[in-house]
Backbone as JSON, one array per atom type, in Angstrom:
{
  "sequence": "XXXXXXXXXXXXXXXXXXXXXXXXXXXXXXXXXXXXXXXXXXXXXXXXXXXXXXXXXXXXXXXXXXXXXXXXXXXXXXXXXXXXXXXXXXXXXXXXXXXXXXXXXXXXXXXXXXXXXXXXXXXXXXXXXXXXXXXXXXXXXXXXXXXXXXXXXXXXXXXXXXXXXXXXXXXXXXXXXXXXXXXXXXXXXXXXXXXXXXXXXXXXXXXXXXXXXXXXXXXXXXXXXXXXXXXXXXXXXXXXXXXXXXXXXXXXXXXXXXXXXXXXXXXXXXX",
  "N": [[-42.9, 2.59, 29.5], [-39.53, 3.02, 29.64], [-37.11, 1.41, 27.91], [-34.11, -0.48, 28.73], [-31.04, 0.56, 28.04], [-29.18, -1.51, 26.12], [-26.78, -3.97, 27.51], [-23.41, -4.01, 27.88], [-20.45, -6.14, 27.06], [-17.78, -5.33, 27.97], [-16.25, -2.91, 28.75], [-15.42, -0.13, 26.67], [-11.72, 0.87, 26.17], [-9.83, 3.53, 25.68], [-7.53, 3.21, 23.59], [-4.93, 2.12, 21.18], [-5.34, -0.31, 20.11], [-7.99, -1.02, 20.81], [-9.41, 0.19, 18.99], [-8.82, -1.15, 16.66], [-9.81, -3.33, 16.96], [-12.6, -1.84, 17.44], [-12.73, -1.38, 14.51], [-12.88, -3.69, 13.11], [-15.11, -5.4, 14.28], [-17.43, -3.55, 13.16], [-16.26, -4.52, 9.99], [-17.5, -6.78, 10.63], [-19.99, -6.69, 11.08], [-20.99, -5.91, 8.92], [-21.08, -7.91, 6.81], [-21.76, -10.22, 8.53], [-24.29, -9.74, 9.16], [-25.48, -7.78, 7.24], [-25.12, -8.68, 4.74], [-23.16, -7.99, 3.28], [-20.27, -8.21, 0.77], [-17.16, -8.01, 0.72], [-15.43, -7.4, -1.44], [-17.3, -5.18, -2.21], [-17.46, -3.59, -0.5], [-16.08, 0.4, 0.75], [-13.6, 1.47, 2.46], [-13.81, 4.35, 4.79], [-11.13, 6.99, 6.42], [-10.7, 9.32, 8.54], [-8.19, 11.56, 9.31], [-7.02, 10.99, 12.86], [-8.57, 8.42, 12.63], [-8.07, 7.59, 10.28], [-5.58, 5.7, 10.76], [-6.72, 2.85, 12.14], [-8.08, 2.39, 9.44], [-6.49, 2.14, 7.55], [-4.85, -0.28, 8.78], [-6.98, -2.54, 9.04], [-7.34, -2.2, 5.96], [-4.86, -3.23, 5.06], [-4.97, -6.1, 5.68], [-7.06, -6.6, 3.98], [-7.17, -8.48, 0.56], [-9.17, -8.0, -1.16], [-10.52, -5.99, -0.83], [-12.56, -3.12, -2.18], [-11.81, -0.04, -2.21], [-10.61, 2.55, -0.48], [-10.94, 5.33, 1.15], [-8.61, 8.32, 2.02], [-8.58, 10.92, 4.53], [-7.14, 13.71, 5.34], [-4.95, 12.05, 6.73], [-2.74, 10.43, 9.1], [0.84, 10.58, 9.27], [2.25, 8.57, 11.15], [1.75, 8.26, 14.49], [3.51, 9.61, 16.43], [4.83, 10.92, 14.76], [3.43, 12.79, 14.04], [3.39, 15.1, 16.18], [6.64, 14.78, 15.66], [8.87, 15.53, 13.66], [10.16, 12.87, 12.83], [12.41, 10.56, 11.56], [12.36, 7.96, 11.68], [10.25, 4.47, 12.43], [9.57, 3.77, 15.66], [9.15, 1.82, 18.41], [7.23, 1.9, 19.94], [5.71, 4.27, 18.65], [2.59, 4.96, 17.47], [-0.27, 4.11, 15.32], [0.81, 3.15, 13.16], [0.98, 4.43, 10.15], [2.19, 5.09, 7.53], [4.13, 2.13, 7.3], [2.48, 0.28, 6.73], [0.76, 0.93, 4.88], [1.97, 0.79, 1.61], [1.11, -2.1, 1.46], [-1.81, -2.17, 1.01], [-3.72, -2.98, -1.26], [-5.7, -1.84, -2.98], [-7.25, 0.85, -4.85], [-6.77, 3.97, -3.84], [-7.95, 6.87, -2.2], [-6.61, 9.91, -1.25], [-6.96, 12.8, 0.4], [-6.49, 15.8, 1.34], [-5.42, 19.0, 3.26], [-3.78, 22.04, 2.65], [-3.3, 23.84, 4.4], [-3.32, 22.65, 6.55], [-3.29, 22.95, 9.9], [-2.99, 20.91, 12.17], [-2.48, 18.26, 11.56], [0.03, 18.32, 9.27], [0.34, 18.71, 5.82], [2.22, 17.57, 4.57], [1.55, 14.97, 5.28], [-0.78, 13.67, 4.23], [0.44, 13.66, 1.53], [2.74, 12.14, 1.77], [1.87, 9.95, 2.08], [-0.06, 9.47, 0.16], [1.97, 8.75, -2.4], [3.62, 6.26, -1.72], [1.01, 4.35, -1.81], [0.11, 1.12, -3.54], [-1.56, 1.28, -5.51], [-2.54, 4.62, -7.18], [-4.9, 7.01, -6.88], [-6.05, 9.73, -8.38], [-5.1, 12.25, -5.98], [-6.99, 14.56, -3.94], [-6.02, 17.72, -2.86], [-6.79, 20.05, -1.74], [-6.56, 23.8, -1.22], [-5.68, 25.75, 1.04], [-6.97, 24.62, 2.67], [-8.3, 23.59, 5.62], [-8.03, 21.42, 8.76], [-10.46, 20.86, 9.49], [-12.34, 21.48, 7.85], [-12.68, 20.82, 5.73], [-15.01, 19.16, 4.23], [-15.91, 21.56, 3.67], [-15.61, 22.67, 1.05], [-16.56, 22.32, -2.35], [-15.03, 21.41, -4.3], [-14.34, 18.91, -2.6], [-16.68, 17.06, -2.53], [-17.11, 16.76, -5.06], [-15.2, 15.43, -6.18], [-14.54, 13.4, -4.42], [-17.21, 11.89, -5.38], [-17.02, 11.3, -8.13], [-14.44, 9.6, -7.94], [-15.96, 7.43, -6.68], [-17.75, 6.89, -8.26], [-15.97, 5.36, -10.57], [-14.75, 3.93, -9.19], [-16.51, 2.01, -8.99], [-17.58, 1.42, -11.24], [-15.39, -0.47, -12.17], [-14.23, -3.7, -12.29], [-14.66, -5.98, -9.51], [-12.42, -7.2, -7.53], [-12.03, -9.82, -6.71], [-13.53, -10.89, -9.73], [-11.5, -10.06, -11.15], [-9.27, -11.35, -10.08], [-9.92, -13.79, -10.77], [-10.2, -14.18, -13.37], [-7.53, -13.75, -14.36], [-6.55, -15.99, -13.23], [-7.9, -17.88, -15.16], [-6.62, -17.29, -17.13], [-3.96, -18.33, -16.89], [-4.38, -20.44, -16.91], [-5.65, -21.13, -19.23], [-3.35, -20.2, -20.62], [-1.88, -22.13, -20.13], [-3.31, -24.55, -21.03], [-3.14, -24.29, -23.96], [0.05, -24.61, -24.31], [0.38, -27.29, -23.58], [-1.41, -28.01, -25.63], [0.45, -27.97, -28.06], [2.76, -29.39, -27.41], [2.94, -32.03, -28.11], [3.54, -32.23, -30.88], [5.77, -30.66, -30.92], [7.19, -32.57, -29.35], [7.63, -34.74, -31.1], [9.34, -33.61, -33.59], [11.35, -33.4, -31.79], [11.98, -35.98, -31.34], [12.91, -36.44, -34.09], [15.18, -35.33, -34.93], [16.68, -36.19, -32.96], [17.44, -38.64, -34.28], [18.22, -38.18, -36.88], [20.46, -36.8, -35.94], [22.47, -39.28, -35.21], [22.97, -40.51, -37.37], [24.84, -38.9, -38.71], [27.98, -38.2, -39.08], [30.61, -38.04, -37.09], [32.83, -35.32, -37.74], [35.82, -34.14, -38.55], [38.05, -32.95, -37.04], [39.1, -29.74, -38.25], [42.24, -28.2, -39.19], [43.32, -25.31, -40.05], [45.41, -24.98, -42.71], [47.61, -22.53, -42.8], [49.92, -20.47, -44.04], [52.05, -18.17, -42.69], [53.29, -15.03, -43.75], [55.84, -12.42, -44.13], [54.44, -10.03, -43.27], [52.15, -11.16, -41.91], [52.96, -12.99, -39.96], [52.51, -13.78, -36.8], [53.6, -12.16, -33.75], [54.59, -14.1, -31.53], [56.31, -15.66, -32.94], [58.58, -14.12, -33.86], [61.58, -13.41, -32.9], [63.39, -11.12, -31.01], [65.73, -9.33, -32.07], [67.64, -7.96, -30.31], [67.66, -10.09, -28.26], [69.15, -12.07, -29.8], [71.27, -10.58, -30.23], [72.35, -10.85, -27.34], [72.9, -13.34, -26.55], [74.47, -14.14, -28.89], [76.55, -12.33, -27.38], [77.0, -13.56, -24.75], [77.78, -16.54, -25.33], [80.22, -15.75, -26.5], [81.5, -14.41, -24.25], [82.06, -16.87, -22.6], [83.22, -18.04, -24.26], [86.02, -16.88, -24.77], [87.52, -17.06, -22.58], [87.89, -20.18, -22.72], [89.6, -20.43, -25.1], [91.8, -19.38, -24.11], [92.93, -20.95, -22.36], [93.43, -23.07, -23.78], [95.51, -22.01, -25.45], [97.27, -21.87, -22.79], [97.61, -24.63, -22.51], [98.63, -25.83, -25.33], [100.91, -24.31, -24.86], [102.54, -25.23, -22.75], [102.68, -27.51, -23.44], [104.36, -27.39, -26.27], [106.86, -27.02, -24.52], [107.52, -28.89, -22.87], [108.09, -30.66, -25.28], [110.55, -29.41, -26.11], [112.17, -30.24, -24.08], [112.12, -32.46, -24.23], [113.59, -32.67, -26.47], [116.34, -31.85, -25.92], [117.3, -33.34, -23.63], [117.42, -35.58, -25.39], [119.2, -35.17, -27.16]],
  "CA": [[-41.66, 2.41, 30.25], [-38.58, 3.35, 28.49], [-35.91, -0.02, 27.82], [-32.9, -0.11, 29.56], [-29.95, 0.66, 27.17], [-28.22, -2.82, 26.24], [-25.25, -4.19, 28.37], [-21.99, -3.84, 27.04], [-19.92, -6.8, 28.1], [-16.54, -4.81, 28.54], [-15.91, -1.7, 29.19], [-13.95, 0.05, 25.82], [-11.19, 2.2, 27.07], [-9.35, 4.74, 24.25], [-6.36, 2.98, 23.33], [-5.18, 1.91, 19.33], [-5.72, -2.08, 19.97], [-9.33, -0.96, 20.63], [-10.14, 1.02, 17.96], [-8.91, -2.25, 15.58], [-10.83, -3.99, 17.87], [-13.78, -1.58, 16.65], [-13.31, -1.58, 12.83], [-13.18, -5.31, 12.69], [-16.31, -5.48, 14.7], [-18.2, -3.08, 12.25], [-16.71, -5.1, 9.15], [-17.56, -8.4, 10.85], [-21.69, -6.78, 10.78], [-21.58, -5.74, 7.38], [-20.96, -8.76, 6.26], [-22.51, -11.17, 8.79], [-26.09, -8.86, 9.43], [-25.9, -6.99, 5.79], [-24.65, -9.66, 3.48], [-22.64, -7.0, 1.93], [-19.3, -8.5, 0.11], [-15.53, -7.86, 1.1], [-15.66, -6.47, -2.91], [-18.09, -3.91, -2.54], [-17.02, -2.31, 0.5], [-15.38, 1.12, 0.89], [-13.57, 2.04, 3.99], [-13.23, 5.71, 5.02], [-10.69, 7.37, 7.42], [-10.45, 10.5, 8.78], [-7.3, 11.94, 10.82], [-6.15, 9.37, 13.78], [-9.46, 7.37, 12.12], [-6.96, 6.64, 9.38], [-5.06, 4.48, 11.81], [-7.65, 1.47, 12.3], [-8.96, 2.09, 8.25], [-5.38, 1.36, 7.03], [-4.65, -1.41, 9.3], [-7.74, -3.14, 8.2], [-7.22, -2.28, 4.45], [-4.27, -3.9, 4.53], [-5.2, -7.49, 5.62], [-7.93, -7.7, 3.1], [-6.77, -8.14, -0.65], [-10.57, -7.97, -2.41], [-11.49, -4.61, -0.62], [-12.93, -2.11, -3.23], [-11.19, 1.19, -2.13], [-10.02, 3.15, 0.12], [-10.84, 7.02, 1.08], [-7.91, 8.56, 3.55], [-8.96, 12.24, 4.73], [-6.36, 13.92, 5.9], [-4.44, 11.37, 7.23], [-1.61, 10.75, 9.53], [1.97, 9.09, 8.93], [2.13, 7.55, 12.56], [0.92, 8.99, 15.95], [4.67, 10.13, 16.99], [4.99, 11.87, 13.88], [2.37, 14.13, 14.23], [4.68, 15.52, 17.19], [8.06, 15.36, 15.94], [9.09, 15.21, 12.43], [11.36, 11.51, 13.05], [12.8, 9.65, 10.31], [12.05, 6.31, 11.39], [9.5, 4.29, 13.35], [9.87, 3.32, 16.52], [8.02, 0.65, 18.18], [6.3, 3.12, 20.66], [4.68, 4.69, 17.97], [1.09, 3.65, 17.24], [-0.66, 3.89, 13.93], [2.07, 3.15, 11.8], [0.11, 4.4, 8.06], [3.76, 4.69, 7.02], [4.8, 0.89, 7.18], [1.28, -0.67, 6.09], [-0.09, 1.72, 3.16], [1.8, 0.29, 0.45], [0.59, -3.55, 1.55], [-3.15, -1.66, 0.75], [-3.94, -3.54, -2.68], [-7.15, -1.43, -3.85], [-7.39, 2.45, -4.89], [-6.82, 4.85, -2.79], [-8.02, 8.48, -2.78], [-6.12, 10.91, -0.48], [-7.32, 14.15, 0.6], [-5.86, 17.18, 2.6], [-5.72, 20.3, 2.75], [-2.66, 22.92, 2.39], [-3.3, 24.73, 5.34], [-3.69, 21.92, 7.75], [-2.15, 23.05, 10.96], [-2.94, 19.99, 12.96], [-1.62, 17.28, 10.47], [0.45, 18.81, 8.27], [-0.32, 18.54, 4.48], [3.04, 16.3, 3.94], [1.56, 13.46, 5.42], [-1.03, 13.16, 3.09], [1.46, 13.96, 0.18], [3.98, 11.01, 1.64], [0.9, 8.27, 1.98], [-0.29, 8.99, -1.47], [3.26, 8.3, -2.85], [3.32, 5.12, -1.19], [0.33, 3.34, -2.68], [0.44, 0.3, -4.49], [-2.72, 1.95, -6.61], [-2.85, 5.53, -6.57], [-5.79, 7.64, -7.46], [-5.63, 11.56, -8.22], [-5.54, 12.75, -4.79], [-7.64, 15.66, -3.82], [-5.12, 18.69, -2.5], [-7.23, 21.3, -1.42], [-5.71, 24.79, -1.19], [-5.93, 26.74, 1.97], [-7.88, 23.57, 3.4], [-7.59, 23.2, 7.33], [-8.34, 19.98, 9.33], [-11.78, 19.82, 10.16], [-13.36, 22.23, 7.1], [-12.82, 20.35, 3.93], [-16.23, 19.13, 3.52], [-17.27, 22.44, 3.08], [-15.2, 22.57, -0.07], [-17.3, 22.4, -3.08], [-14.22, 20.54, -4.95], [-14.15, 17.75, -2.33], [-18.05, 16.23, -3.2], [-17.38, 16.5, -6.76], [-14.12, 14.29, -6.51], [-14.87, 11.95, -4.02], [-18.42, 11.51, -5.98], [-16.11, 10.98, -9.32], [-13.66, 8.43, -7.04], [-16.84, 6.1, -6.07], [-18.08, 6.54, -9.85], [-15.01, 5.34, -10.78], [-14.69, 2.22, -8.59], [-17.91, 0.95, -8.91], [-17.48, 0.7, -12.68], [-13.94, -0.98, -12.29], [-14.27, -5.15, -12.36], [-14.06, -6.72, -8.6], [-10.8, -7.8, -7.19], [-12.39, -10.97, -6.65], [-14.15, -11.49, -10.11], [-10.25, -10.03, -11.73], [-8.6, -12.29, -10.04], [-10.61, -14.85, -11.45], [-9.88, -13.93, -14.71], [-6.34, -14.14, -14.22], [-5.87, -17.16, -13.0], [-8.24, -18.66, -16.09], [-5.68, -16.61, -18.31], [-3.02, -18.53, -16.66], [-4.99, -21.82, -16.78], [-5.86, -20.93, -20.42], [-2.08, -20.27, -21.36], [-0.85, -23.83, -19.75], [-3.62, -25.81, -21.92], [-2.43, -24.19, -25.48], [1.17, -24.71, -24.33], [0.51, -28.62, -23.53], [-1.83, -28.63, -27.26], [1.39, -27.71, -28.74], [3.85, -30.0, -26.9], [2.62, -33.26, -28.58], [4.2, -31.9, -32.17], [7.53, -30.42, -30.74], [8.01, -34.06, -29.08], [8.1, -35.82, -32.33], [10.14, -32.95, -33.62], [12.65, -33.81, -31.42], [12.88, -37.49, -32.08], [13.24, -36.56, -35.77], [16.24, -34.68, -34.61], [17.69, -37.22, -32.25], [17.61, -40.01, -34.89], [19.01, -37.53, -37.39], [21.64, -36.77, -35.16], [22.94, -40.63, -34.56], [23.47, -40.97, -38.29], [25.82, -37.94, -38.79], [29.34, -39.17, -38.66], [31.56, -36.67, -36.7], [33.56, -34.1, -37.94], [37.21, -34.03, -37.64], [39.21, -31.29, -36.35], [39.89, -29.18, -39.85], [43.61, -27.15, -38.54], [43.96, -24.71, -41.69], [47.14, -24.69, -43.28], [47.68, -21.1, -43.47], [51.68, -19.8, -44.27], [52.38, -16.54, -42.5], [54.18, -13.92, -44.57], [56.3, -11.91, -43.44], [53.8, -9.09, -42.3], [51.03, -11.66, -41.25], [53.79, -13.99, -38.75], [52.46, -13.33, -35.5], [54.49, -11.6, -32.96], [55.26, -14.92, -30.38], [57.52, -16.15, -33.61], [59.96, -13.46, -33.51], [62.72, -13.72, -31.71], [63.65, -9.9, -31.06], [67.36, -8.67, -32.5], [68.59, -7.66, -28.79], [67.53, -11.4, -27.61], [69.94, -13.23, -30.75], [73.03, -10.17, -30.2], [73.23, -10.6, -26.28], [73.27, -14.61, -26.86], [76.14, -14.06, -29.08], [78.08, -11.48, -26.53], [77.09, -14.55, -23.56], [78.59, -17.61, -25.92], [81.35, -15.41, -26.95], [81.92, -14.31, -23.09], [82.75, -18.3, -22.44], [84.39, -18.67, -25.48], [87.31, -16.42, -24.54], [88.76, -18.2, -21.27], [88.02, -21.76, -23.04], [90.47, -20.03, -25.94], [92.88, -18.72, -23.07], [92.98, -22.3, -21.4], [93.63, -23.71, -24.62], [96.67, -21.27, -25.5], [98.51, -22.78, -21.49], [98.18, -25.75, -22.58], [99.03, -25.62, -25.71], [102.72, -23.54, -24.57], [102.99, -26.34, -21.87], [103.08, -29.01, -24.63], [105.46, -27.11, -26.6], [108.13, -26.56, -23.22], [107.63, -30.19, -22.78], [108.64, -31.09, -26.44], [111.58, -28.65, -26.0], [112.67, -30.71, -23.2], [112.94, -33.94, -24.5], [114.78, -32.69, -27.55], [117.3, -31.4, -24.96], [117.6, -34.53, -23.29], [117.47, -36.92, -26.34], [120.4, -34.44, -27.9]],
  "C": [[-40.52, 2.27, 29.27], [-37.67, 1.67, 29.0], [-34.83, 0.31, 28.04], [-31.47, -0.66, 28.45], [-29.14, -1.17, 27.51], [-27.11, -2.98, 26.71], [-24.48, -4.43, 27.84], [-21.41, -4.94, 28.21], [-18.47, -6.66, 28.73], [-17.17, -3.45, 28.19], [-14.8, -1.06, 28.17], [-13.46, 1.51, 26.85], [-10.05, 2.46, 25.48], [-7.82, 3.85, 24.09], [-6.35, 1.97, 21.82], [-5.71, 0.48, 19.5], [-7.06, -2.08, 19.71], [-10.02, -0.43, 19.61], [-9.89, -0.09, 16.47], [-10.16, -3.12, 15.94], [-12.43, -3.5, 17.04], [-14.09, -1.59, 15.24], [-13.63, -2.35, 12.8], [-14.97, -5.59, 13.39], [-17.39, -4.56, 13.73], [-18.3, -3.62, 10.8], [-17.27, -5.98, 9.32], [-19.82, -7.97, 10.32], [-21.91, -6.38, 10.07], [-21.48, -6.6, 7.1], [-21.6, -9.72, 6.66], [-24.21, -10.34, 8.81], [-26.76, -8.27, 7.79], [-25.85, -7.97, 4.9], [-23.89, -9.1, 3.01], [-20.51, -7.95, 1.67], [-17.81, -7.7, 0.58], [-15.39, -6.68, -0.11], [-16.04, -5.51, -3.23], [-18.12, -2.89, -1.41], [-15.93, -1.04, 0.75], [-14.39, 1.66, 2.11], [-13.2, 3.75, 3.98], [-12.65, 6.43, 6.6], [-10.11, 8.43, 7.41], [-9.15, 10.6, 10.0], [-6.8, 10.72, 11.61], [-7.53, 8.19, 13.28], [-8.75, 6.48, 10.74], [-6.13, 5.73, 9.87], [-5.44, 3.23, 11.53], [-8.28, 1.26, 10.68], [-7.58, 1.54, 7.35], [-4.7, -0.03, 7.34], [-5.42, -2.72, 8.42], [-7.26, -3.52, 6.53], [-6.0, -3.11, 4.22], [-4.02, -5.08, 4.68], [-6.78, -7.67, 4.62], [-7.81, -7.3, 1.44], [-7.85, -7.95, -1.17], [-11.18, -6.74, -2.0], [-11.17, -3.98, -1.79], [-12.19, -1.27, -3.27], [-11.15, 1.52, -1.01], [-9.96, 4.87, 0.32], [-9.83, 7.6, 2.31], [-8.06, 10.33, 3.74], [-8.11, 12.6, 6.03], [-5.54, 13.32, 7.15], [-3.2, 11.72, 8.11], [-0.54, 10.03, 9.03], [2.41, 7.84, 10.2], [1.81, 9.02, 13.39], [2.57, 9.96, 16.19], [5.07, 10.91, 15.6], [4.52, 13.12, 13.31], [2.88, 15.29, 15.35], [5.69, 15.77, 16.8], [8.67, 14.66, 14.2], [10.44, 13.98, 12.45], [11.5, 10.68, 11.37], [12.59, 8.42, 10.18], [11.13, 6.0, 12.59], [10.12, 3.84, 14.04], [8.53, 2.51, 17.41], [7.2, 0.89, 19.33], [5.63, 3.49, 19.84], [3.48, 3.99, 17.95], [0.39, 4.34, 15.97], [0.28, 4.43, 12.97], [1.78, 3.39, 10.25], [1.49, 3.69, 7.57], [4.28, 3.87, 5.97], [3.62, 0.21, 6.25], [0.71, -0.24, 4.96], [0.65, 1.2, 2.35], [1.81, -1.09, 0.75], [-0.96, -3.43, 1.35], [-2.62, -1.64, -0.74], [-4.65, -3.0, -3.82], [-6.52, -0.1, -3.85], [-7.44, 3.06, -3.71], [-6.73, 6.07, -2.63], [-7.57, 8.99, -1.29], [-6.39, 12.15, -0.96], [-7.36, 14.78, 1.72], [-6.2, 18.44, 2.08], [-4.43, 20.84, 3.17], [-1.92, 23.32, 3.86], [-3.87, 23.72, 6.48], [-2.96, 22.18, 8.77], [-2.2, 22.16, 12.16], [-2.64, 18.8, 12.61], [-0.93, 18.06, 9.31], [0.64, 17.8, 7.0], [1.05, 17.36, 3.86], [3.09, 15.02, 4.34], [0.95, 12.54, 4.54], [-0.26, 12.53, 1.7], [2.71, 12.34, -0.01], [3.17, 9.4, 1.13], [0.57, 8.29, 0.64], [1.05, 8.68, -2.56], [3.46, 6.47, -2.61], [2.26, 4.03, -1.58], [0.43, 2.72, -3.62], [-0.38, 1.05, -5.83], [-3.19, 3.7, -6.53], [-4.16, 6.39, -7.53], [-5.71, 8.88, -7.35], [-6.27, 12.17, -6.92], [-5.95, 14.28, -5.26], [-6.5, 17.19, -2.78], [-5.66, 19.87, -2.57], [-6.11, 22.7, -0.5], [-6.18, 25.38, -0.07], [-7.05, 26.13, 2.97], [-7.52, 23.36, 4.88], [-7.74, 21.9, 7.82], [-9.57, 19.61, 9.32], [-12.92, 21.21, 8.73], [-13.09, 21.62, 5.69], [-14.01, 19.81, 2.9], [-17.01, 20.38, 3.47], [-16.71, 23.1, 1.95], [-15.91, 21.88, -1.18], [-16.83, 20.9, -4.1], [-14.25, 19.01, -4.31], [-15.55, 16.82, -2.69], [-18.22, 15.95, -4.3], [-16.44, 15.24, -7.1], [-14.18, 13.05, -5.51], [-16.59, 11.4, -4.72], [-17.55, 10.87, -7.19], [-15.31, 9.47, -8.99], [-14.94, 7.36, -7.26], [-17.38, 5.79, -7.4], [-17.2, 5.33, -10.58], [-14.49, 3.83, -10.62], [-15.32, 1.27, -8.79], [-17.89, 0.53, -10.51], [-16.21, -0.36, -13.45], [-14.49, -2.2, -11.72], [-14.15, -4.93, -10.94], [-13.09, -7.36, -8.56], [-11.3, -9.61, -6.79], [-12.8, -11.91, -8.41], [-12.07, -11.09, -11.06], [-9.31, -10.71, -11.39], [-8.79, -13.85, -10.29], [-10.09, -14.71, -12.96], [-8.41, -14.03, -15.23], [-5.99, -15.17, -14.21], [-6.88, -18.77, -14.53], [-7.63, -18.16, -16.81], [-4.42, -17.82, -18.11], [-3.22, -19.83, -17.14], [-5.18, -22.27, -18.55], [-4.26, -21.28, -21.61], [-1.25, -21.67, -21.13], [-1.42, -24.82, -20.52], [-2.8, -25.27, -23.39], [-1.24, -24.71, -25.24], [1.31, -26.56, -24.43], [-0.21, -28.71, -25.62], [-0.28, -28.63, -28.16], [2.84, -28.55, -28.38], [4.14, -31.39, -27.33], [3.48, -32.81, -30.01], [5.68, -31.52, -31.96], [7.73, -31.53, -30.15], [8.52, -34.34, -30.17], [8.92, -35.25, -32.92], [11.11, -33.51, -33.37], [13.09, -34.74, -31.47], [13.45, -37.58, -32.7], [15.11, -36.15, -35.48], [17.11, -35.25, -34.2], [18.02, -38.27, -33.09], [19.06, -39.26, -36.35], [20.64, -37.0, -37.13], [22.97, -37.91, -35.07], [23.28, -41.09, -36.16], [24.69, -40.03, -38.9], [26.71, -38.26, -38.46], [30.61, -37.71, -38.26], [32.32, -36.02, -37.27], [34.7, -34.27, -37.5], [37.65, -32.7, -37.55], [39.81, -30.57, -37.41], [41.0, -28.19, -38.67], [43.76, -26.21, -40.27], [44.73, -24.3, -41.68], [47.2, -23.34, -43.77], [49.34, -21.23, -43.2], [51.41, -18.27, -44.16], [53.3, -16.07, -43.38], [54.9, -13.47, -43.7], [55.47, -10.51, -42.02], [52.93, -10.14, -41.54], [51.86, -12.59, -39.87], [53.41, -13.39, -37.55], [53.85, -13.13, -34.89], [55.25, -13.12, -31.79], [56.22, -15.64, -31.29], [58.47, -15.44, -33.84], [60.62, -13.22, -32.92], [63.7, -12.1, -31.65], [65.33, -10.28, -31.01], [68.07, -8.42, -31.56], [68.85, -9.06, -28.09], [68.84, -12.24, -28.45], [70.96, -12.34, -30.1], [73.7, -10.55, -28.62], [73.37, -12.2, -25.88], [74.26, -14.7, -27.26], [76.99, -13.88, -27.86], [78.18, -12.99, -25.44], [78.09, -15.66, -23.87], [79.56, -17.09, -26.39], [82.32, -14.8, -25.89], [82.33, -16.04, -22.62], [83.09, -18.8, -23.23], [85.79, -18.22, -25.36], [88.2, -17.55, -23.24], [88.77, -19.5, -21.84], [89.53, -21.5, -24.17], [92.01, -19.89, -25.43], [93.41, -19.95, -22.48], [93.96, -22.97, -22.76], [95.27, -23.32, -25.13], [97.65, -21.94, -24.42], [99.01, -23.58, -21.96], [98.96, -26.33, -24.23], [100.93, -24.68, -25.91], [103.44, -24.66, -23.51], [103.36, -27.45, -22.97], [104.39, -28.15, -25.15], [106.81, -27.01, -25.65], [108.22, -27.62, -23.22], [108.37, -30.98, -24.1], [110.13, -30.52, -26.31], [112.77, -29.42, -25.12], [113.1, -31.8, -23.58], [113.5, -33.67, -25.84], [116.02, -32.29, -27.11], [117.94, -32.37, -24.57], [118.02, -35.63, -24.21], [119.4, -36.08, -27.05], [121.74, -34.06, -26.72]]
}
């Protein structure tokens, strides 16, 4: 008696939430059923499967790599060559590929007439880590594995990775670099103290400095310019004090002829 296929306790229906929905559920049983490591896992996404493999990739910093086969740049862009997202769209590569931390091999093909070949071209630009994408010539959508070139270079890619440190055990190593560089810096901080005492005490016996002014005597060529008093400035001083020197002269003359008329008078009178 045949066994009656296991019960599903929803019902998936085709829409992007679900298909995150399904990666996460496939990493969750490599890891809880396999044992297998965050570190040593690859993800690979094909076409609108690049969607849910980029999403992923880019909430986990210790994944290994990253294969994107002929990818898209979002869902609404595959339609209509737009300049910016909009929040209708749905698998945004786009926005999230360079927040994807690990390697990442991209591969298209030329002659893709159902993703065209500059989506690939934009996502591999975009990576924080990029690896020599694969750019098959005259490659369509759904025939690239029967390209000779693509088994040799994604075989090369996984070579490649697997001999490259873990993002887990390199970021270990880092942070004992960091840990490493803060003890030498303290061994060395005990000697520049006392240093600086020597310095401060040295300091407190030094008897200030007065204000040297050096007595220099300008020459004639060396006299800066704000001590000459330009030749037009002294002659039209004159003409000004020699313009209110005339009427004081003129005043002086009246009264002077008034005195004399007055003298005139009383020698008139007295005689």
């Amino acid at each position: 008696m045949d066994k009656e296929p296991p019960h599903l306790d929803y019902v998936s229906q085709p829409s992007e939430n679900n298909t995150y929905a399904d990666i996460e559920a496939a990493f969750k049983c490599l890891k809880e059923n396999y044992g297998a490591k965050e570190e040593d896992i690859i993800l690979y996404g094909q076409s609108v499967g690049s969607g849910p493999t980029v999403d992923l990739a880019a909430r986990l910093p210790r994944l290994r790599a990253v294969v994107l086969h002929s990818p898209i740049l979002s869902g609404l862009r595959v339609m209509y060559p737009v300049k910016r997202t909009y929040w209708f769209d749905i698998y945004k590569n786009i926005d999230k590929i360079p927040l994807v931390k690990c390697p990442v091999l991209v591969i298209h093909g030329t002659a893709d007439e159902v993703v065209d070949f500059s989506h690939g071209k934009q996502l591999w630009e975009l990576c924080q880590e990029k690896y020599d994408p694969l750019w098959l010539i005259g490659g369509n959508h759904c025939n690239l594995e029967a390209h000779p070139e693509y088994i040799r270079h994604l075989k090369k890619f996984i070579l490649t990775v697997e001999k490259s440190p873990s993002r887990r055990s390199s970021s270990r190593k880092s942070i004992d670099g960091v840990e490493h560089s803060r003890r030498s810096t303290e061994y060395f901080d005990a000697p520049r103290k006392s240093t600086d005492r020597r310095e401060k005490s040295r300091k407190s016996t030094d008897k200030p400095e007065k204000l040297r002014v050096p007595n220099h005597k300008y020459s004639n060529v060396e006299r800066p310019d704000k001590f000459r008093i330009p030749f037009d400035h002294v002659e039209r001083s004159r003409r000004s004090v020699e313009f209110y020197e005339k009427p004081r002269r003129s005043i002086d003359q009246q009264v002077e002829k008034g005195r004399k008329s007055v003298d005139c008078l009383d020698r008139f009178r007295s005689g």
